[in-house]
C-alpha positions in Angstrom: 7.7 43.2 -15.0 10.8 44.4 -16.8 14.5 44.1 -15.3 17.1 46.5 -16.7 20.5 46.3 -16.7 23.8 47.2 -17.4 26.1 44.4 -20.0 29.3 44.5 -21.3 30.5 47.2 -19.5 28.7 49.5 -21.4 26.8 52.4 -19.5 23.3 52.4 -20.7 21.2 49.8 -19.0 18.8 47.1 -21.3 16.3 44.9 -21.2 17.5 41.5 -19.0 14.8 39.9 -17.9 10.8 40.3 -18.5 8.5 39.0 -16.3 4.8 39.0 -16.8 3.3 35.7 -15.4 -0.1 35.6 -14.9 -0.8 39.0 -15.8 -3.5 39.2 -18.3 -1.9 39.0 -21.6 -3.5 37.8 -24.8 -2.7 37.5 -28.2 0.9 36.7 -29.9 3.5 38.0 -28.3 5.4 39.6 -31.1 8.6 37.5 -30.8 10.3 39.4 -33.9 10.5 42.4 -31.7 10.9 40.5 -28.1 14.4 38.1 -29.4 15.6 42.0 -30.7 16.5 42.5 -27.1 20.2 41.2 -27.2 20.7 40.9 -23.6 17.5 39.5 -22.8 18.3 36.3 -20.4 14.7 35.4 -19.1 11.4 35.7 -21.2 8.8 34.6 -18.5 4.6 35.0 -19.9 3.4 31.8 -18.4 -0.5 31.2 -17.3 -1.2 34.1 -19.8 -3.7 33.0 -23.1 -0.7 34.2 -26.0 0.8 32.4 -28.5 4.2 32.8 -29.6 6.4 31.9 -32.5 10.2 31.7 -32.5 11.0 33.4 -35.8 14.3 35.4 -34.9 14.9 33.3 -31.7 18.6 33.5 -33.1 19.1 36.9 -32.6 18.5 36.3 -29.1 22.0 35.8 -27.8 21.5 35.8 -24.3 18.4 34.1 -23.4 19.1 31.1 -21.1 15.0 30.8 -19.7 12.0 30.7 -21.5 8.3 30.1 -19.4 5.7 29.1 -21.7 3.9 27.2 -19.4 -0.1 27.4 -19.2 -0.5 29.0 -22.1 -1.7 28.8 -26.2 1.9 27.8 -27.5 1.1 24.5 -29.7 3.8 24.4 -32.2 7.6 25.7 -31.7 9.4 25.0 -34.9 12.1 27.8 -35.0 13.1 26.6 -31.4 16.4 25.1 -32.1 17.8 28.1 -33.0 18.0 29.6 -29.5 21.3 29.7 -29.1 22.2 29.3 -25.4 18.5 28.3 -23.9 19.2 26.1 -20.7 15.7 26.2 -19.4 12.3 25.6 -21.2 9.1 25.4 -19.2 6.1 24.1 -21.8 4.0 22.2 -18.9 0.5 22.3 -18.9 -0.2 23.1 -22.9 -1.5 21.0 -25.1 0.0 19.7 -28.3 -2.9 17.8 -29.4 -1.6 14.1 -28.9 1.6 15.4 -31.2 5.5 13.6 -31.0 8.0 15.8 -29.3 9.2 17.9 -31.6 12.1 17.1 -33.0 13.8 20.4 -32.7 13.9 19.8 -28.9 16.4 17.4 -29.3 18.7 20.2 -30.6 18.9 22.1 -28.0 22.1 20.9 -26.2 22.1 23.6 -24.1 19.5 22.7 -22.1 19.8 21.9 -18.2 16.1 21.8 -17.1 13.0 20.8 -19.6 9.5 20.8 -18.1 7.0 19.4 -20.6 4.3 17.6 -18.2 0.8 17.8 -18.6 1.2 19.0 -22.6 -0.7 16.4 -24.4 2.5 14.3 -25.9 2.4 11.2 -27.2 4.2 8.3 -29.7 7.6 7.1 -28.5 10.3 8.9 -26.1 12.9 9.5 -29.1 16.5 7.7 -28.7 18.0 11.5 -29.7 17.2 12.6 -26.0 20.7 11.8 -25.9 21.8 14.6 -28.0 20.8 16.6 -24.8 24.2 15.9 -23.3 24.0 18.9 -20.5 20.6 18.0 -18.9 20.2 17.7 -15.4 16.0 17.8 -14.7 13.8 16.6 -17.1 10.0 16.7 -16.6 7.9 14.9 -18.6 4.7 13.1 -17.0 1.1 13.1 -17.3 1.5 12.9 -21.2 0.7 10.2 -23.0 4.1 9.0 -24.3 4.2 5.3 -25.5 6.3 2.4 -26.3 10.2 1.4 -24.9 11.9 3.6 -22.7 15.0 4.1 -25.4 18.3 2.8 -23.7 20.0 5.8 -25.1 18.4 7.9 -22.2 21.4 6.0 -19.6 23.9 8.3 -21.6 22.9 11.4 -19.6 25.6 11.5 -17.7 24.6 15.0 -15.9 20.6 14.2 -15.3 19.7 14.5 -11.4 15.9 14.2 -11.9 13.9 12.2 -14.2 9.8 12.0 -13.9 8.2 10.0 -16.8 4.9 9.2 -14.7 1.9 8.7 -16.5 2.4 8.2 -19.4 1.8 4.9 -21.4 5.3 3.3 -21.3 5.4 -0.6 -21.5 8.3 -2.8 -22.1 11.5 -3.4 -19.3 13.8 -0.3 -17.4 16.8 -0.1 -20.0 19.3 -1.3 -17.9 21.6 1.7 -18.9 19.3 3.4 -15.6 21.5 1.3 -13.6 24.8 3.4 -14.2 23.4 7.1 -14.1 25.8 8.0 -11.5 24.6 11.5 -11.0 20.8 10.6 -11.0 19.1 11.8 -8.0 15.0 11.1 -8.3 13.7 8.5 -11.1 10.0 8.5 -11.5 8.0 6.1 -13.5 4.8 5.8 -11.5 1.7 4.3 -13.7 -1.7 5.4 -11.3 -3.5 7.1 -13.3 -3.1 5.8 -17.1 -5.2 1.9 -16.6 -2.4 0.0 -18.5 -0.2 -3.0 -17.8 3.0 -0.4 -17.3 6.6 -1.8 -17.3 7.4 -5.1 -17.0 9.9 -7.3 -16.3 12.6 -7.4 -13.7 13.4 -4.3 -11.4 16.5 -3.1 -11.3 19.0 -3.0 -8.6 20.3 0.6 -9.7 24.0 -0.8 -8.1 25.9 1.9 -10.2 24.0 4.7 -9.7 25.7 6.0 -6.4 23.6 9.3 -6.3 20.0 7.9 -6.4 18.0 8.6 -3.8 14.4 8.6 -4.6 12.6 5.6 -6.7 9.2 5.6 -7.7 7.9 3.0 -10.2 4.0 2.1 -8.5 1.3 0.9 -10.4 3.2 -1.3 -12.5 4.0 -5.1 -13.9 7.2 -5.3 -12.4 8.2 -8.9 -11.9 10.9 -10.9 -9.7 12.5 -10.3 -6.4 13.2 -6.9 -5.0 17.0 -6.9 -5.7 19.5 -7.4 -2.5 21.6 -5.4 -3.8 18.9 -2.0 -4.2 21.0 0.9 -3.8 24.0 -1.0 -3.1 26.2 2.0 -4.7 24.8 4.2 -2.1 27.7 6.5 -0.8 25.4 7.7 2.3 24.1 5.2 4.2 22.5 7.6 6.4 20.7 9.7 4.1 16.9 9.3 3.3 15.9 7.2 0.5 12.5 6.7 -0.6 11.0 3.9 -2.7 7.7 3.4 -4.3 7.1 0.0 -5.7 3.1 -0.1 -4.7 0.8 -2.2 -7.0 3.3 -4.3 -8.9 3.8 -8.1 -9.0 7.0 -8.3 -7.1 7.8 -11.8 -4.7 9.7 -13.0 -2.3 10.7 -11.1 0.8 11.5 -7.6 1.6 15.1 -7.4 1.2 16.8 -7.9 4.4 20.5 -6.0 2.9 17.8 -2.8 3.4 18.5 -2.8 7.0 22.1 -1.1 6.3 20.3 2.2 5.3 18.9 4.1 8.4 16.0 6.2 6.9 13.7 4.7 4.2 10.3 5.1 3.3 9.0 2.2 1.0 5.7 1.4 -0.3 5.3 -1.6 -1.6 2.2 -2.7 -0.9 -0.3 -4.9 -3.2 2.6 -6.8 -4.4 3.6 -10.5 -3.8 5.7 -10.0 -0.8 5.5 -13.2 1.7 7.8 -12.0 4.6 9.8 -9.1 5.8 12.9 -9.7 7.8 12.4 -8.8 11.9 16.2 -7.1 11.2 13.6 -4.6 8.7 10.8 -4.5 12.0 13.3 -2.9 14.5 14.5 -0.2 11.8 13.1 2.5 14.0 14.1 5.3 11.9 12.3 3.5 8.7 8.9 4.7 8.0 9.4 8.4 9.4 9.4 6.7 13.0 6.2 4.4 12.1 8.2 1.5 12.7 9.4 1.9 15.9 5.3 2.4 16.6 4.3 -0.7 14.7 6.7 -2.9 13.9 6.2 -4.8 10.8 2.7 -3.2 10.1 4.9 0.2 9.4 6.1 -2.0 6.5 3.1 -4.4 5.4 0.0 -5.5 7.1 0.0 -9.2 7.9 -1.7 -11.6 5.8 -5.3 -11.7 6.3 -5.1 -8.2 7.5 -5.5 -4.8 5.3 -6.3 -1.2 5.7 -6.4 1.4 2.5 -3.3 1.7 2.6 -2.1 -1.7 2.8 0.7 -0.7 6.0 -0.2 0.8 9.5 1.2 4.8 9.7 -1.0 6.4 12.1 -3.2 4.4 15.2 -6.4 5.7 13.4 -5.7 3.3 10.4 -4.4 -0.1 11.9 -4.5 -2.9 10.2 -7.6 -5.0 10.4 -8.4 -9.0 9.9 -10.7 -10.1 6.8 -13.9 -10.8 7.5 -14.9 -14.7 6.5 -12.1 -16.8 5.3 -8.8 -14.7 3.4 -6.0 -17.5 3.0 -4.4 -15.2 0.7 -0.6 -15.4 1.8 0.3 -12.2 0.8 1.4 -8.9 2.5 0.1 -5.5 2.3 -2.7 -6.1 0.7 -5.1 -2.5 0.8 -8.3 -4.8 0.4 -9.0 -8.5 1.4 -9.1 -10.7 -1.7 -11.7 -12.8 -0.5 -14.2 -9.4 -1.1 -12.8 -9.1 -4.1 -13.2 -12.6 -5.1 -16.9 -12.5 -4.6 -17.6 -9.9 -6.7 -15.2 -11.2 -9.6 -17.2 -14.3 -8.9 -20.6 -12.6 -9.9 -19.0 -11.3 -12.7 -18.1 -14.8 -14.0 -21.6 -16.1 -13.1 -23.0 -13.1 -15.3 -20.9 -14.4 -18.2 -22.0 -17.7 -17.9 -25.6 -16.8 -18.1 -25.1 -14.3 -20.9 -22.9 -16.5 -23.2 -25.3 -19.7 -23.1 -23.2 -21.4 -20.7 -25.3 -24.6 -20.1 -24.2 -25.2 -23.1 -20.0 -24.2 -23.1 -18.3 -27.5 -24.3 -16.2 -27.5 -20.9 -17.9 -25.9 -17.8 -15.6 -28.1 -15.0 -16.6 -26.6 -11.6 -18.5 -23.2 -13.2 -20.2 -22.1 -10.6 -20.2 -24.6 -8.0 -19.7 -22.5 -4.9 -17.6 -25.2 -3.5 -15.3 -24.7 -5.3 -12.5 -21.5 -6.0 -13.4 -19.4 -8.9 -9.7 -19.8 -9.5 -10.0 -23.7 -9.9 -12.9 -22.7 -12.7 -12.2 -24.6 -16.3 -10.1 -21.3 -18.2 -10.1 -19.3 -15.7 -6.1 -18.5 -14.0 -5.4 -16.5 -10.9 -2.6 -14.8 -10.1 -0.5 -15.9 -7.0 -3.4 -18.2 -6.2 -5.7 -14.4 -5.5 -7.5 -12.3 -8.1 -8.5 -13.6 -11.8 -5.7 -12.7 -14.5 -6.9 -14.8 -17.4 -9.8 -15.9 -19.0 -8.7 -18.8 -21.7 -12.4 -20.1 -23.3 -11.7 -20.1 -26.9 -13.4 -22.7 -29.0 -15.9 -23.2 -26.1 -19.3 -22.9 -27.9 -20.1 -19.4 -26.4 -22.5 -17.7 -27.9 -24.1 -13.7 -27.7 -22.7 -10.8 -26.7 -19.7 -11.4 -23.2 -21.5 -8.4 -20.6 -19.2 -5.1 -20.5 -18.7 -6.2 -16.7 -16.3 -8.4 -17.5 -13.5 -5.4 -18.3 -14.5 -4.9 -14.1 -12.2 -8.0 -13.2 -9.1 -5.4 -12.5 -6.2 -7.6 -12.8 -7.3 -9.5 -16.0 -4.4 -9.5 -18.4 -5.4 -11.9 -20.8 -9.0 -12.9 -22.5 -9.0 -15.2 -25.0 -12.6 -16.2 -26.8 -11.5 -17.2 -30.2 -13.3 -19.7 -31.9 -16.3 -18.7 -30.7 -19.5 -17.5 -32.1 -19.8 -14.6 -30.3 -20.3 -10.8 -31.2 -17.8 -9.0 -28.8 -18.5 -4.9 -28.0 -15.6 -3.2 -26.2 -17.8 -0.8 -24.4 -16.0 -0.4 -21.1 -12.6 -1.4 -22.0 -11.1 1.7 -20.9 -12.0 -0.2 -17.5 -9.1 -2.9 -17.5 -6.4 -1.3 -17.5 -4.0 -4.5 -17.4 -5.4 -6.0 -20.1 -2.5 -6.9 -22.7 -3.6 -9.9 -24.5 -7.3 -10.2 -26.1 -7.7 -12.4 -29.2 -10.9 -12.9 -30.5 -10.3 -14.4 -34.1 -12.6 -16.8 -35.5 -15.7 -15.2 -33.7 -18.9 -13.1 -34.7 -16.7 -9.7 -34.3 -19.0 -6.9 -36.5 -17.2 -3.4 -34.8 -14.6 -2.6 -33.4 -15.7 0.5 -32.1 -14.1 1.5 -28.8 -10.6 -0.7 -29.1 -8.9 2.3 -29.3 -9.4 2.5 -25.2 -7.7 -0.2 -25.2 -4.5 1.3 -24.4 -2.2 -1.6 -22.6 -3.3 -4.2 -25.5 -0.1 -5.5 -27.4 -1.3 -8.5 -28.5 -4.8 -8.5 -31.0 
């Protein structure tokens, strides 16, 4: 695990590079002795139980890669004064829902930081653009919250940026649309049950290099931009783009057809139509299009697989059962389904909060007509239940924890109402941003804090 070598021209060999990944270490690796070793350039102990502090990190002169990865490390004050450090692995600790340290802003040195999986979280400090040299930064699966700070569009060497899953909200800085040397830009939101970004997606015009987009499981809004990837110097290159699960509308851009090679997701959006130019794209889909036309792309309305597009002939896509006028594309389950069983929920907070009994119940469950057309409740895009408005509407008891089951709800608003609200499930809807509940029977609020997309209380 140790590399010698001759430096300097000097005839003895030293210490260059020590290697011990995996090996069975424990303890503290006794760093004042370890940074000694002046020509030292890579310090790997990662997946080992050891700690390590960075007293004397200064003396190390040399050291340009430090693998801490997978292992006790929870603190590295001292840090900063690594003088030359270009690469710093810390994935897969776990800094116990701490900030990002400060000192990592200091180190301007650095080309690559990997600090995924580490148990971050607060806000994505506006000094990450004192780290004017970086090219890969690695930072998902934490729990990182807030804006994304515009300052982060200053990088102008960063090639690969992966923010997924974390707890971002708010819109792309629009400074992402002039990183000229950005390669792959990753803000995916599958796993983390919030609202995610918002707003309008950007056309990334000015940002020439860009080649792989991934923002799924978002609130995007808007029109998928004509002019996506318009700075593209290669039309022939592959570019991929992940947009699945967000609310964008309108029609799948038909300036796309000028790339040859594109693999896009964007199903369980909005989307109403997809240009035939985009069906005979038969390089698009790795080939799937020139198997299944505009399937490759989206399933047809009224149709949907589990993947909500056709890429193989075991998965085609298949018609809703009953009646589905849902006008959407790509949809990976048929609304109508879904409707019924946000319907019983409804029903079971009818029942439950004395509903016989609401000052306005217009069309509650009547079964001829839409749960969407329901007095309070609003749909969104005429499919799946986004608000419930029934403040000041005489409801009474306890709302049942299956209400946090309606999975696009965004807004629930039972003010004014005598009722004693639990929030025992919330964790459950994930899109949930709005919930006011002033004015009511409220005794705990016990639980809110799994409320992690709320902004508005």
């Amino acid at each position: 695990g140790v590399t010698c070598d001759t430096r300097g021209g000097q005839s003895r060999q030293e210490v260059t590079e020590i290697h011990l990944r995996s090996n069975g270490l424990s303890g503290t690796i006794p760093s004042i002795i370890i940074f000694q070793l002046s020509s030292l350039y890579i310090l790997n102990v990662g997946e080992n139980p050891v700690n390590i502090d960075f007293a004397g990190i200064s003396s190390a002169s040399n050291l340009l890669k430090l693998h801490l990865d997978a292992t006790l490390v929870r603190d590295i004050t001292g840090i900063s004064k690594a003088p030359r450090l270009m690469a710093l692995h810390l994935q897969q600790n776990d800094f116990e829902s701490a900030d990002i340290p400060e000192e990592l802003y200091d180190l301007n040195s650095l080309t690559i930081i990997e600090i995924s999986n580490s148990n971050f979280a607060g806000p994505l400090s506006s000094k990450i653009a004192n780290l004017a040299n970086l090219k890969e930064f690695y930072c998902h699966e934490n729990y990182l919250s807030g804006t994304i700070p515009g300052e982060i569009g200053s990088l102008e060497k960063l090639e690969v940026m992966n923010l997924s899953e974390n707890l971002f909200i708010g819109e792309l800085p629009q400074t992402l649309n002039t990183m000229k040397n950005l390669r792959t830009l990753s803000i995916d939101s599958f796993t983390r049950n919030t609202a995610g970004l918002s707003g309008p997606l950007l056309a990334f015009g000015q940002a020439p290099s860009l080649r792989e987009l991934f923002l799924g499981s978002n609130s995007l809004t808007g029109t998928i931009p004509q002019g996506l990837f318009f700075g593209a110097s290669d039309k022939d290159d592959v570019f991929k783009i992940g947009l699945r699960s967000n609310q964008l509308t309108g029609a799948v851009p038909e300036a796309l057809s000028r790339f040859s090679h594109v693999d896009v997701d964007i199903t369980d959006n909005m989307i109403e139509s997809v240009p035939q130019s985009i069906c005979e794209m038969k390089n698009w889909m790795e080939g799937a299009v020139e198997k299944y036309g505009c399937n490759a792309i989206l399933c047809e309305s009224g149709t949907f697989n589990q993947y909500g597009r056709q890429s193989t002939s075991d998965h085609p896509c298949t018609k809703c059962t009953g009646s589905d006028d849902y006008p959407y594309l790509g949809s990976s389950f048929c609304v109508s389904e879904e409707k019924k069983k946000e319907k019983q929920i409804l029903e079971l907070l009818f029942r439950t909060t004395g509903g016989s009994n609401w000052k306005r119940q217009d069309n509650w469950n009547d079964d001829g007509v839409d749960i969407c057309d329901w007095y309070g409740v609003m749909c969104s895009g005429g499919g799946t239940v986004s608000s419930l408005q029934l403040g000041s509407n005489n409801l009474v008891g306890t709302p049942p924890p299956e209400i946090f089951g309606l999975t696009n709800l965004k807004s629930l608003w039972l003010f004014s109402n005598p009722v004693d609200f639990k929030f025992n499930g919330i964790e459950k809807a994930g899109k949930l941003t709005s919930l006011l509940l002033d004015s009511t029977g409220l005794t705990s609020l016990e639980g809110v804090g799994n409320a992690f997309a709320l902004v508005d209380l």
